[in-house]
Backbone bond lengths (Angstrom), bond angles and torsions (degrees), N, CA, C in turn:
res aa  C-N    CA-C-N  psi(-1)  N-CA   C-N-CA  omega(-1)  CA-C   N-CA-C  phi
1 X - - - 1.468 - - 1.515 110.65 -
2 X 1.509 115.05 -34.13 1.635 109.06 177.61 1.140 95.77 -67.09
3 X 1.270 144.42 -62.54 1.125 148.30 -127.11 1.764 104.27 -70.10
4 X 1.445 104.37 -47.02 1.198 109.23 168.63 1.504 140.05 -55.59
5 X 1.650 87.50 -17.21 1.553 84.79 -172.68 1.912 93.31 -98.23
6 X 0.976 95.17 -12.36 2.186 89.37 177.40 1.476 102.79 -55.20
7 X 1.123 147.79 -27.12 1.293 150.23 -165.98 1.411 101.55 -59.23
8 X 1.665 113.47 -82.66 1.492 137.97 170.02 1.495 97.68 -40.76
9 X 1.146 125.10 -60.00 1.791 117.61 178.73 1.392 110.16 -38.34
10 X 1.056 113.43 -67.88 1.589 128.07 -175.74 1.821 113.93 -42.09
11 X 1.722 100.59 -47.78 1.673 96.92 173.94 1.118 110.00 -64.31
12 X 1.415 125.51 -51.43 1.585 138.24 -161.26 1.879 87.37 -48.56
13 X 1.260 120.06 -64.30 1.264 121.58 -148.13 1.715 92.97 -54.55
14 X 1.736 105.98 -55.53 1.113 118.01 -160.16 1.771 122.74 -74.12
15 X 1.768 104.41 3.17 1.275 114.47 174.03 2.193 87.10 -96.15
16 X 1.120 115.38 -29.96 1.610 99.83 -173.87 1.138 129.92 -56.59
17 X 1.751 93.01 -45.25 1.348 116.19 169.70 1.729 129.73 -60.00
18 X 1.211 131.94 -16.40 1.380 157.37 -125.50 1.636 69.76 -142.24
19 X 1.302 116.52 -74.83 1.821 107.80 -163.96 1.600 116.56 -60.58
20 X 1.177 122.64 -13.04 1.546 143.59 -179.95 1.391 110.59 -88.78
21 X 1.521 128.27 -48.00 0.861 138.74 152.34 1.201 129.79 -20.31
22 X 2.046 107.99 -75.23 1.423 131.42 -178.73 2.115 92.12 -55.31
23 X 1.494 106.34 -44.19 1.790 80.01 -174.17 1.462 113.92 -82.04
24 X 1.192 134.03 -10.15 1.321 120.15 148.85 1.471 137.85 -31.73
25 X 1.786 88.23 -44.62 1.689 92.43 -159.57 1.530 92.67 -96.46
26 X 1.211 124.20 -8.27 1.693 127.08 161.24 1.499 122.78 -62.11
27 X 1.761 101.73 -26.00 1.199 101.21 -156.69 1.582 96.83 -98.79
28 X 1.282 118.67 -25.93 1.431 149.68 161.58 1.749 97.26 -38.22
29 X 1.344 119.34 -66.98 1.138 121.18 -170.92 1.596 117.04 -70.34
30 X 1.238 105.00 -26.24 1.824 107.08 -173.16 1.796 85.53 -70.80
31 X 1.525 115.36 -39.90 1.328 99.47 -157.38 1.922 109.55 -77.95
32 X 1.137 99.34 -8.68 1.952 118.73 177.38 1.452 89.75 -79.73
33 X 1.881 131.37 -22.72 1.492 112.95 165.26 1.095 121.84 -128.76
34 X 1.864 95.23 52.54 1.512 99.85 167.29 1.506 133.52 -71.45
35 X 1.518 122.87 -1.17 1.288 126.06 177.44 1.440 99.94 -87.59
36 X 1.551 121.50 -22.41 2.017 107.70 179.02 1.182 104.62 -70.70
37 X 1.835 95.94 -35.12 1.776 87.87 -174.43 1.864 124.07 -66.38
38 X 1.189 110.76 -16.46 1.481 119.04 -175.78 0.994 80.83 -86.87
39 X 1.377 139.55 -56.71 2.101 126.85 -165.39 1.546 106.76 -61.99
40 X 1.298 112.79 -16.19 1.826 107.02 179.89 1.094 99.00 -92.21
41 X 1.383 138.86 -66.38 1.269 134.97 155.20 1.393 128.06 4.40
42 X 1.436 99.97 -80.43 1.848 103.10 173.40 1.351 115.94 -60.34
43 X 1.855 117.75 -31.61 1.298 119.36 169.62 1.440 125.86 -54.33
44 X 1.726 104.57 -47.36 1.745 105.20 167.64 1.703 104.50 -55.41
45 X 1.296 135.70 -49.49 1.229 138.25 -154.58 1.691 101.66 -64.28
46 X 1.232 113.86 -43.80 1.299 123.93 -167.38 1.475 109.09 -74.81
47 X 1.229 118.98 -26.49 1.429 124.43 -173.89 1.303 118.59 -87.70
48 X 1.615 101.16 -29.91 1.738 111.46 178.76 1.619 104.31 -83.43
49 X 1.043 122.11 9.96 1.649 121.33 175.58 1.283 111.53 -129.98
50 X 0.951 118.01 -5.76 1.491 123.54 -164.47 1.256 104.66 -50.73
51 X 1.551 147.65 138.88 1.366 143.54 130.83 1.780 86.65 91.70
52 X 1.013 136.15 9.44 1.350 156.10 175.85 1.295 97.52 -77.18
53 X 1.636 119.78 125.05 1.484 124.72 -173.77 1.753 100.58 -94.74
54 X 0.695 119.98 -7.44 1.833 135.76 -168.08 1.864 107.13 -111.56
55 X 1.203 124.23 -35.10 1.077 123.91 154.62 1.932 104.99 102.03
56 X 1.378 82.92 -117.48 1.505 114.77 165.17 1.292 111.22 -88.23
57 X 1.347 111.17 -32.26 2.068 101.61 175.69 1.204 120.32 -40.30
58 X 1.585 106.79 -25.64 1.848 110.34 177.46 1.291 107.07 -50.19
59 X 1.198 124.92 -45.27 1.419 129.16 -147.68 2.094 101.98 -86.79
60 X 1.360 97.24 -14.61 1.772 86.93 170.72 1.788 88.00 -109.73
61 X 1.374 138.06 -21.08 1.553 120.79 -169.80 1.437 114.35 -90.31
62 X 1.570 112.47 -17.46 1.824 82.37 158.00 1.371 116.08 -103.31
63 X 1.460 159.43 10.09 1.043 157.97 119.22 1.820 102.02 -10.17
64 X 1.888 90.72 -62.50 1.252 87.74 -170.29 1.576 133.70 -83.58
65 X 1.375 104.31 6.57 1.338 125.76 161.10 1.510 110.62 -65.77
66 X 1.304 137.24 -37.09 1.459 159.57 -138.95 1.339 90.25 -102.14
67 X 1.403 125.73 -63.62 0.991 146.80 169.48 1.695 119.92 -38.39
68 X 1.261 100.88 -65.16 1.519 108.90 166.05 1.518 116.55 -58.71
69 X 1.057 118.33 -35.37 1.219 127.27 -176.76 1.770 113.36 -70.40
70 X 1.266 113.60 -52.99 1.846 120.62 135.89 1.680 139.96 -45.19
71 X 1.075 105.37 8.98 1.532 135.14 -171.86 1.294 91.49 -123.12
72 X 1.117 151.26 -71.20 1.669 157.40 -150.87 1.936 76.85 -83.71
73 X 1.253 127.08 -75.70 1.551 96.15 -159.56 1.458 129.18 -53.95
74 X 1.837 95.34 -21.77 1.672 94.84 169.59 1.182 122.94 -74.01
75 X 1.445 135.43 -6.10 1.488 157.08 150.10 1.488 102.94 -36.14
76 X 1.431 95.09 -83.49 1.705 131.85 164.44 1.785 96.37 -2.25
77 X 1.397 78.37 -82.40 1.555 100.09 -172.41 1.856 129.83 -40.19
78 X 1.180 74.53 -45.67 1.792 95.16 178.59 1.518 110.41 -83.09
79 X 0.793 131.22 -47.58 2.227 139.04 155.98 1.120 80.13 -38.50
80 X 1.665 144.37 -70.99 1.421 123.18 -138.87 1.638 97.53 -82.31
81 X 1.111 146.78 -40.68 1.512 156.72 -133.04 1.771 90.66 -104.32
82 X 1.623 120.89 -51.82 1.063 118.37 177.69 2.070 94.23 99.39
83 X 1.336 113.39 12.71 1.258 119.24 -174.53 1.735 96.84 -105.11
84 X 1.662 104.42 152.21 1.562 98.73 165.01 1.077 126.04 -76.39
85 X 1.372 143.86 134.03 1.342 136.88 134.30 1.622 108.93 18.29
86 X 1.634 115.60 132.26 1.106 105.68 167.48 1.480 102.20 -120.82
87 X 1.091 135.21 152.64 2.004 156.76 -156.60 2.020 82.39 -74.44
88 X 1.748 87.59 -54.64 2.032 78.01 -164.08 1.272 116.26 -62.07
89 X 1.502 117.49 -37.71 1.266 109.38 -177.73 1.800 128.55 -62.36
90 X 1.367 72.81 -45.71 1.899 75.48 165.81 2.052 118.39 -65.29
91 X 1.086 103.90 2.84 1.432 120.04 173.39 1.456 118.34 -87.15
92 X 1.853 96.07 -51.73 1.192 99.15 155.97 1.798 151.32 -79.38
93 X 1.059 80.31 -15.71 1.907 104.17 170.50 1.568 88.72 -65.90
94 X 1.279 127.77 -72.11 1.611 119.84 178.53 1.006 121.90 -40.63
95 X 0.886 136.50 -57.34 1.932 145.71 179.94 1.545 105.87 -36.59
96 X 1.562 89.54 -53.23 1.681 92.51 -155.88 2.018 91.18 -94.33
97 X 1.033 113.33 -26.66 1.387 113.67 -174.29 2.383 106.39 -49.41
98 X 1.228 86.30 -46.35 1.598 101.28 -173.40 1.628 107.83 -76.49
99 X 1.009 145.39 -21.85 1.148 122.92 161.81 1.563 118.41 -94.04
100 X 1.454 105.42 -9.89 1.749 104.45 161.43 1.549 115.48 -72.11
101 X 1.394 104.17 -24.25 1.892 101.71 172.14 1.849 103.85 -73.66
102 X 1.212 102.60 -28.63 1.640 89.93 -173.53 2.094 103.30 -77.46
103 X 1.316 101.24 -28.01 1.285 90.07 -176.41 1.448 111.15 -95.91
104 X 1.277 128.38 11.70 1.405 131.05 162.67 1.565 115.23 -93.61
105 X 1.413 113.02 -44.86 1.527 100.12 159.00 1.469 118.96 -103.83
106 X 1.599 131.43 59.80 1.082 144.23 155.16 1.542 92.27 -105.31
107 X 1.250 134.63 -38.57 1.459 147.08 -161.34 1.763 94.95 -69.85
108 X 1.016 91.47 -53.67 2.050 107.40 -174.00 1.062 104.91 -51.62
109 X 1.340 124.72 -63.70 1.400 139.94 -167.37 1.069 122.44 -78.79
110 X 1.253 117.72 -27.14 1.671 114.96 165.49 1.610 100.32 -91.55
111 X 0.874 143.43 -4.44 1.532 125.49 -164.73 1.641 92.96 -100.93
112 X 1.469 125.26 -20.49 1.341 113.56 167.20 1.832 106.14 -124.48
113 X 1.471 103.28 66.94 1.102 112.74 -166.28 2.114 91.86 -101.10
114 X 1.162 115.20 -53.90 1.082 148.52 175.33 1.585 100.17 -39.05
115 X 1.588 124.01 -73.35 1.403 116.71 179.95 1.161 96.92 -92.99
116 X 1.169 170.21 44.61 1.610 135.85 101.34 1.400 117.80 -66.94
117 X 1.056 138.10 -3.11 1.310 157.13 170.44 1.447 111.95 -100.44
118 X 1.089 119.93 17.19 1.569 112.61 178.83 1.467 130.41 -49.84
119 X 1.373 102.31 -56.42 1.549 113.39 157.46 1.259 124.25 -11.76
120 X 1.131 109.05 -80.11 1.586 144.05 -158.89 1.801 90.66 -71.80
121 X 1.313 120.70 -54.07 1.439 121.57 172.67 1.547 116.59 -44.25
122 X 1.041 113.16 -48.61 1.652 119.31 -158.04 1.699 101.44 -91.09
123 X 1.666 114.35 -40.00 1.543 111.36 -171.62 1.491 116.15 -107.46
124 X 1.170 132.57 4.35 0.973 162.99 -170.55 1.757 124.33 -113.79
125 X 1.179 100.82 121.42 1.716 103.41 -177.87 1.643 117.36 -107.20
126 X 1.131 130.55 92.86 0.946 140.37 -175.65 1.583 112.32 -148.84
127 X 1.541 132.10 151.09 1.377 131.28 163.38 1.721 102.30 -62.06
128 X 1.609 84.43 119.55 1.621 91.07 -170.78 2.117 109.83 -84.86
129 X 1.422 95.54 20.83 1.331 87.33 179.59 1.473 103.62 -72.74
130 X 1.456 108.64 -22.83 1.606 103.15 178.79 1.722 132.55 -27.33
131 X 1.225 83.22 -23.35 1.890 90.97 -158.11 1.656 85.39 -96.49
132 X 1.327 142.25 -65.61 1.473 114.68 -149.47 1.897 95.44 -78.92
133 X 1.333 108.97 -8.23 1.692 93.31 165.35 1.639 118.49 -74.11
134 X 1.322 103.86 -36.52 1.727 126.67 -167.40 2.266 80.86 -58.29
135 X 1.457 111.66 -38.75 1.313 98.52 -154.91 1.586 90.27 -79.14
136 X 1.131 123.38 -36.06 1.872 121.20 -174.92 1.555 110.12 -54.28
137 X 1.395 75.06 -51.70 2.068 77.42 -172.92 1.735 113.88 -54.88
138 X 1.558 117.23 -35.74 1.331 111.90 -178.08 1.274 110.44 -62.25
139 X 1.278 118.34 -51.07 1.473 126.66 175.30 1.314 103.15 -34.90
140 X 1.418 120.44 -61.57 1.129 127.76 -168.77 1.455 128.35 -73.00
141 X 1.391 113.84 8.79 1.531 132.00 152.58 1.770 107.60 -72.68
142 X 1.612 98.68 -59.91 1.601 94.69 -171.57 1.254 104.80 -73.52
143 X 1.653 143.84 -1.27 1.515 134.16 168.49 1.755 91.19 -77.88
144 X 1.408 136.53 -26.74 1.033 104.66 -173.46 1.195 131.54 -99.72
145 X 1.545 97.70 2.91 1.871 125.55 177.86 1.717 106.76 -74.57
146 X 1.357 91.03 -19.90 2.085 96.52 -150.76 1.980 87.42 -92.97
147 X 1.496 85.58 -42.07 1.924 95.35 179.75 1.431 118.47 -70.89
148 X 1.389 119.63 -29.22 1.321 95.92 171.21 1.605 106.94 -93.46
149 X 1.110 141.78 -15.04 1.282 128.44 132.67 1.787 119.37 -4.70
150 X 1.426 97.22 -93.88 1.118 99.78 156.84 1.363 138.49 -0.85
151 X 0.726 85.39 -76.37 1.645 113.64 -172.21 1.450 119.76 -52.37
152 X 1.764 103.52 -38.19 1.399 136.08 -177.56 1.787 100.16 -73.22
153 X 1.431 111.30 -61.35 1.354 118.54 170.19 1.127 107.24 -43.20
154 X 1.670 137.58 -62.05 1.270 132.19 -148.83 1.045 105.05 -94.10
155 X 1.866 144.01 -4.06 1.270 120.19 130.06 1.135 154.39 -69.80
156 X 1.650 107.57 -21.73 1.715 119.67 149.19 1.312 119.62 -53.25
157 X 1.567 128.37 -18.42 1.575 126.55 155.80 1.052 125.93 -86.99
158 X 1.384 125.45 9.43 1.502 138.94 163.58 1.269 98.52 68.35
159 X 1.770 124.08 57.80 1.415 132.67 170.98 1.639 106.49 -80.11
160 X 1.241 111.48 -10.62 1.281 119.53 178.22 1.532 109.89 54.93
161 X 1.528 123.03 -177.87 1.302 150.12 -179.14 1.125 134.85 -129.98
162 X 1.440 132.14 134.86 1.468 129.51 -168.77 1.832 90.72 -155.63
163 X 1.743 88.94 179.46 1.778 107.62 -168.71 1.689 83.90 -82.72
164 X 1.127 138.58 -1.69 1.474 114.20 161.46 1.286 145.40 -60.04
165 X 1.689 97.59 -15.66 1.137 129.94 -150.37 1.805 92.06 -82.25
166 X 1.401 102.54 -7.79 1.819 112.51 -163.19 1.936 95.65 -85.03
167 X 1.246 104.53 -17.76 1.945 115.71 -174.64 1.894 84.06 -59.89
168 X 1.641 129.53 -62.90 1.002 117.61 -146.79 1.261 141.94 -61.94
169 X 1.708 121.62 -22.61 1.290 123.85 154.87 1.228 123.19 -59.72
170 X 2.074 130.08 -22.81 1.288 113.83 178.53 1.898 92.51 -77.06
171 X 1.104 134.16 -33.96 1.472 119.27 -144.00 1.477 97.70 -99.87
172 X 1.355 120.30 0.26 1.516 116.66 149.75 1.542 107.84 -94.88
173 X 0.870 113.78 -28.43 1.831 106.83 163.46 1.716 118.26 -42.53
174 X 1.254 106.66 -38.77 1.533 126.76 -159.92 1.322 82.86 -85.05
175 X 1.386 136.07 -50.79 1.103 119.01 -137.10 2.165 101.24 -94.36
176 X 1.665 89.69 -16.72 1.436 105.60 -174.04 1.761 97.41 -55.85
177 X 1.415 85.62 -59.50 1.879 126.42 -166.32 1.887 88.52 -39.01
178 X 1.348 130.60 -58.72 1.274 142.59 -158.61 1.215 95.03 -82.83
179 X 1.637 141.28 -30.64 1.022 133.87 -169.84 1.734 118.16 -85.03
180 X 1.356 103.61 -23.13 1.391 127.62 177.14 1.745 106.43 -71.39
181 X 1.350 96.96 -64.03 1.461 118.29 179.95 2.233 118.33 -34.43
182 X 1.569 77.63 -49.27 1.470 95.83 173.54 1.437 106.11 -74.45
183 X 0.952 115.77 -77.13 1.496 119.66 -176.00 1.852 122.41 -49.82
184 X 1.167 117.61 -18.08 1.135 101.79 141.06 1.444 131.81 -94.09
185 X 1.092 132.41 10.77 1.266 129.50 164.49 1.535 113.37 -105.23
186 X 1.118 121.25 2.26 1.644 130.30 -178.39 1.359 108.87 -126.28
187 X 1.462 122.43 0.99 1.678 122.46 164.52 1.762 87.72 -104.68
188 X 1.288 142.50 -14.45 1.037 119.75 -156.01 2.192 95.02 -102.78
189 X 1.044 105.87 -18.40 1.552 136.78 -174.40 1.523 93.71 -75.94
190 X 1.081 109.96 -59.97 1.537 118.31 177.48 1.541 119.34 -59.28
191 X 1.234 130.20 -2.19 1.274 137.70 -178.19 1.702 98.60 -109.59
192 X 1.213 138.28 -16.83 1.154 129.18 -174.05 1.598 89.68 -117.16
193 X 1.387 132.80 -25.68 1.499 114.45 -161.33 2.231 91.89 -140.75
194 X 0.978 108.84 94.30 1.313 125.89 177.16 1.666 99.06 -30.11
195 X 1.350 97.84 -69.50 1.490 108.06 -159.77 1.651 108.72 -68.06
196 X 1.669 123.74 28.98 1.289 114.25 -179.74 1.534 91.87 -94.70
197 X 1.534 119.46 -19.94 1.399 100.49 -172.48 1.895 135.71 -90.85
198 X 2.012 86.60 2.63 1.368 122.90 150.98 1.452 123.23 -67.13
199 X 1.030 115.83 -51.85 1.385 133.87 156.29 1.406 125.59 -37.00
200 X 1.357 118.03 -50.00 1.464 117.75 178.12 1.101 110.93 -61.59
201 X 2.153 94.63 -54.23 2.162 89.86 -171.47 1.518 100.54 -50.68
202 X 1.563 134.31 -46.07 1.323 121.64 -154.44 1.645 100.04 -66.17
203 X 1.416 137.73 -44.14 1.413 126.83 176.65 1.506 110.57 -67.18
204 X 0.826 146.61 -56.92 1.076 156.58 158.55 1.620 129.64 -10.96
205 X 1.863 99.21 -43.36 1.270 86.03 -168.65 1.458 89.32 -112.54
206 X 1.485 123.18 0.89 1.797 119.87 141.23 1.462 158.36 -49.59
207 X 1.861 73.33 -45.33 1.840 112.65 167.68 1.685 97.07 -28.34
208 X 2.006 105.33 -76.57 1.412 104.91 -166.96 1.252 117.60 -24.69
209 X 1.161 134.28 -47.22 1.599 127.40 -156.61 1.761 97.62 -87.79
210 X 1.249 134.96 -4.65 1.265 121.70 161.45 1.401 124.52 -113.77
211 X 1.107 117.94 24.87 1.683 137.06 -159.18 1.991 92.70 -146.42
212 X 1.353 107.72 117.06 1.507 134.57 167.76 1.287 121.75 -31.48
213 X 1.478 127.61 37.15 1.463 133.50 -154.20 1.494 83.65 -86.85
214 X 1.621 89.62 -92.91 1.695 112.20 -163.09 1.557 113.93 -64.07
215 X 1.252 103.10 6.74 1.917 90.96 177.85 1.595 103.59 -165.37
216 X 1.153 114.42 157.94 1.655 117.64 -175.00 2.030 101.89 -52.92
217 X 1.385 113.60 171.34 1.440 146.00 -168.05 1.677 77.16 -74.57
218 X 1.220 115.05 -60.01 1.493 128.32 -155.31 1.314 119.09 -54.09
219 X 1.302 96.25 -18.87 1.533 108.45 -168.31 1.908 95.69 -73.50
220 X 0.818 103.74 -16.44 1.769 101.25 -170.54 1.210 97.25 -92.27
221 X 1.435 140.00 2.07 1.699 124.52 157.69 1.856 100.22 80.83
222 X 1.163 82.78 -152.82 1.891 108.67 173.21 1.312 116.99 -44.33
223 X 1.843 113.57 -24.94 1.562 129.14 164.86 1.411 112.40 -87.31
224 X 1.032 128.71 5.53 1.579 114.16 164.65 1.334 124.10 -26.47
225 X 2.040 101.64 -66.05 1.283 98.29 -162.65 1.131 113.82 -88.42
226 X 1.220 119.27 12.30 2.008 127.27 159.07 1.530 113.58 -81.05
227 X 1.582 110.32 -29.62 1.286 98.41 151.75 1.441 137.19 -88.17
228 X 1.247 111.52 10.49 1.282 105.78 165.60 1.245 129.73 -132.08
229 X 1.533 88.68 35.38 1.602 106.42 151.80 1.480 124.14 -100.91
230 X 1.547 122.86 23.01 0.922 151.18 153.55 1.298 110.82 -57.80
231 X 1.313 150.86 116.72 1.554 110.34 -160.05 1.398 98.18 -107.75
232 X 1.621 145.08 43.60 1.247 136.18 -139.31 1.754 69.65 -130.95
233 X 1.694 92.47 -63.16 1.380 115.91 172.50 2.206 122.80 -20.79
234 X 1.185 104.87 -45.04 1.812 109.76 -169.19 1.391 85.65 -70.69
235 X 1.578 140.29 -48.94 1.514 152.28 178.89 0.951 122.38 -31.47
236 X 1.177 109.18 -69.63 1.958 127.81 178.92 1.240 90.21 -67.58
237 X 1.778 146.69 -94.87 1.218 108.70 -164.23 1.224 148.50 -60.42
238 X 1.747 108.81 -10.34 1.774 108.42 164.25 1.211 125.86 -75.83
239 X 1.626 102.76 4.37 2.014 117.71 -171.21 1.971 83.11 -97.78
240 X 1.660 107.88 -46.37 1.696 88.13 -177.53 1.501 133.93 -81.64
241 X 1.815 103.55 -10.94 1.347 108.99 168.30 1.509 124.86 -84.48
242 X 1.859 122.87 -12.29 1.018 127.52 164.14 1.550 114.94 -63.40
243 X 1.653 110.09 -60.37 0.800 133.96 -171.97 1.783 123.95 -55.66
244 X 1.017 87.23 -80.51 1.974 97.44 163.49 1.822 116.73 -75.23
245 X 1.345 107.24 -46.12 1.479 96.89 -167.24 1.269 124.45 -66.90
246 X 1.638 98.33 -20.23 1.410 115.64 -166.59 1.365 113.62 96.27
247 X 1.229 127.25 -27.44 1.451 124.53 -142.74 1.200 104.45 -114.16
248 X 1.966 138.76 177.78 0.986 163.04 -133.94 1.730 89.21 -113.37
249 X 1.684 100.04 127.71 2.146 91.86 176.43 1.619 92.90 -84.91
250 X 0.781 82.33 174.94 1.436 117.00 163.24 1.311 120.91 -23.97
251 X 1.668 150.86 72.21 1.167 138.95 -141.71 1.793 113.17 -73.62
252 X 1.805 91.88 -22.52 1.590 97.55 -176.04 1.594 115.38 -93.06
253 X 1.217 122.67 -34.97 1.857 110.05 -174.82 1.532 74.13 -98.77
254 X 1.523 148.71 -19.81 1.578 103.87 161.50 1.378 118.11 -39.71
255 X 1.670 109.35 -71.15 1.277 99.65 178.56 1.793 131.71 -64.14
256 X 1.087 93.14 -9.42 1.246 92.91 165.17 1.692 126.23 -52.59
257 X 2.047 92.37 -57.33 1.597 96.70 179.32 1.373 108.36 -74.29
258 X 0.840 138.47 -25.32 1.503 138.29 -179.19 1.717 113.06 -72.59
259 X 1.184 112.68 -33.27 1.535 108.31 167.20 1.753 100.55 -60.34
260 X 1.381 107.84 -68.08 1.387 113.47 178.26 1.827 125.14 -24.96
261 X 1.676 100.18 -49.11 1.406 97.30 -171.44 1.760 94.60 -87.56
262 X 1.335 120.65 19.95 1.468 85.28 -152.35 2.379 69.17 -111.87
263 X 1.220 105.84 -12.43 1.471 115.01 -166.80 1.806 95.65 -95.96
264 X 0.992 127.58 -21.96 1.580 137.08 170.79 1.717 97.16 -65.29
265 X 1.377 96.27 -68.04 1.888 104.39 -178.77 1.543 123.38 -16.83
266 X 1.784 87.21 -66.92 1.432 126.63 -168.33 2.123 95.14 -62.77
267 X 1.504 110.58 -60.81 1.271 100.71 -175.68 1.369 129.10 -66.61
268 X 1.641 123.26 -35.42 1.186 148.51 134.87 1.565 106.41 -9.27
269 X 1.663 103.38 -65.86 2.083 80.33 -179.76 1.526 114.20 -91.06
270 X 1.539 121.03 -3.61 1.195 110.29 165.15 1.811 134.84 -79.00
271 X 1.535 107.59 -7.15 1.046 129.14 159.75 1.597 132.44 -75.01
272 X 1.506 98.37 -39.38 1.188 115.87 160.19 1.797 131.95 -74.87
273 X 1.188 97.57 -28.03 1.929 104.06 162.55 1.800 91.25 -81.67
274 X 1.181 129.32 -90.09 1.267 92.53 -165.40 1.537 145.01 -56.85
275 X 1.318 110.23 8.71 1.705 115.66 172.36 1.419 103.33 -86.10
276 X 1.640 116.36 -19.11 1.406 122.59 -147.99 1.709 112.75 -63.52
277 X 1.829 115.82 -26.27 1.414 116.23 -154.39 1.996 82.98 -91.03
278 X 1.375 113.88 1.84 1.518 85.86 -176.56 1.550 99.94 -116.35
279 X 1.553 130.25 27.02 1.135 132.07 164.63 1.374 139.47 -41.65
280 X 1.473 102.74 -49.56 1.255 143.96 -172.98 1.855 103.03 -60.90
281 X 1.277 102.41 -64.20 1.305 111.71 179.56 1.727 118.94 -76.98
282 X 1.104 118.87 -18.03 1.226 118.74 -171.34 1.841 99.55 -103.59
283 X 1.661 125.37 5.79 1.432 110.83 170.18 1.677 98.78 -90.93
C-alpha cells in the first residue's frame, strides 16, 4: 500500500516543481523586458501629470491628504478620550499612512492595467505581465517621492535614527511583493469581469477603517489578532515601530505577512499565465 502511493507522490511533487519552474522562466522574461517596463512606467508617470500645474507635487499631496486625514482622526480621538494629542502618534499615522497610499493606488492601477493597454495586449507579443508590474513600479516612484519627503519632515521633528531603520526595505518589499501579487490577479479578473475594477475602489476605500492606519492595532481590543491577520496590517505597524518606535516589529505576523505577500506573488503569476491564452479574446 505505501508503495503505491509513492507513484502519485512523485507526480504531485514533480507537477510543483514544473509549476515553479514555468514562474521562474516568466519572471526571467519580464526581467529580459525590463527596459518596456521602465518605458511603461515613465509612460504611466508622464500621463498622470500631464498638463498638471502642480506636477510632481501630486505625488507628496495625496499621501499627504491621507495623512491629514489621519491627523483629524487623531484629533477625533483625543476630543473623544478627553486625552491630548500625542507628537508620536501623529508620527505614526504618517509612516504608516504613506505606504497605504502606495498600496491603494498600486491596487487601482494595476487592476486596470490590462485594458488601458489593450492595444499592445492583443497585437503585440510580449509577457503581458509587464503592464500590471509597469503599473506597481510607477506607483512606486511616487511612494518614494512622498517617503523621502517624509523622511525630511521626520527629521526636522527630531524622530531621530536607529539600526531599526534596516526592518524597512524588507517590509516595503512585502508590501511591494503583495501589491504585485494582487494586481496581477485583479487586472487579469478585470478583463473577464468589468465590474472587478468597481469592486476594488468599493473594498478598498473601506479596507481603511479595518486595517491599522489611523489608530494603533490596540485599538481593536480582543480583535487585534483578527486584525492582524490582514496581512497589509503586520507592515504598517512594523514600518511604525521600526521607524518611530525605534524598536524591532513583530518577528511573528512580520513573518507572517511576508509569507503571505510573498505566497499572493507566487499565486498571482500563476493565475495570471494560465488566464493569459484567453486575453486576447476577452479585451
Amino acid at each position: 500500500m505505501r508503495c503505491s502511493r509513492h507513484p502519485a507522490r512523485a507526480r504531485a511533487v514533480a507537477g510543483q516543481e514544473a509549476r515553479l519552474e514555468r514562474i521562474v522562466t516568466r519572471g526571467r522574461a519580464v526581467r529580459r523586458w525590463r527596459d518596456l517596463v521602465l518605458m511603461l512606467a515613465w509612460r504611466d508617470i508622464r500621463i498622470k501629470y500631464k498638463q498638471s500645474v502642480m506636477g510632481f507635487l501630486w505625488a507628496v499631496l495625496m499621501p499627504a491628504l491621507v495623512v491629514g486625514a489621519g491627523v483629524a482622526v487623531q484629533y477625533g480621538l483625543s476630543w473623544y478620550s478627553g486625552r491630548p494629542v500625542d507628537t508620536a502618534n501623529l508620527a505614526v499615522v504618517a509612516v504608516k499612512s504613506v505606504p497605504w497610499a502606495f498600496f491603494v493606488a498600486s491596487l487601482r492601477f494595476a487592476t486596470n492595467s490590462l485594458i488601458a493597454n489593450s492595444t499592445l495586449v492583443t497585437k503585440v507579443y510580449l509577457p503581458r505581465e509587464v503592464f500590471p508590474v509597469a503599473a506597481v513600479l510607477s506607483q512606486f516612484a511616487d511612494f518614494c517621492v512622498a517617503s523621502a519627503t517624509l523622511a525630511v519632515v521626520l527629521a526636522l521633528t527630531g524622530a531621530g535614527a536607529s539600526a531599526t531603520l534596516l526592518w524597512v526595505p524588507l517590509l516595503v518589499a512585502g508590501l511591494v511583493a503583495l501589491s504585485l501579487g494582487l494586481g496581477m490577479f485583479l487586472s487579469a479578473g478585470a478583463l473577464f469581469f468589468r465590474d472587478v475594477k468597481y469592486l476594488v475602489d468599493v473594498v478598498i476605500t473601506f479596507a481603511v477603517f479595518f486595517t491599522p492606519v489611523f489608530y494603533p492595532v490596540e485599538i481593536f481590543g480582543r480583535y487585534r489578532e483578527t486584525a492582524l491577520l490582514n496581512p497589509v496590517a503586520p507592515l504598517l505597524v512594523g514600518l511604525a515601530d521600526a521607524v518611530v518606535a525605534h524598536k524591532t516589529p513583530d518577528l511573528a505576523w512580520a513573518s507572517y505577512s511576508m509569507g503571505v505577500s510573498v505566497a499572493c506573488c507566487v499565486a498571482g503569476a500563476i493565475a495570471f499565465r494560465r488566464l493569459e491564452p484567453l486575453f486576447a479574446e476577452r479585451i
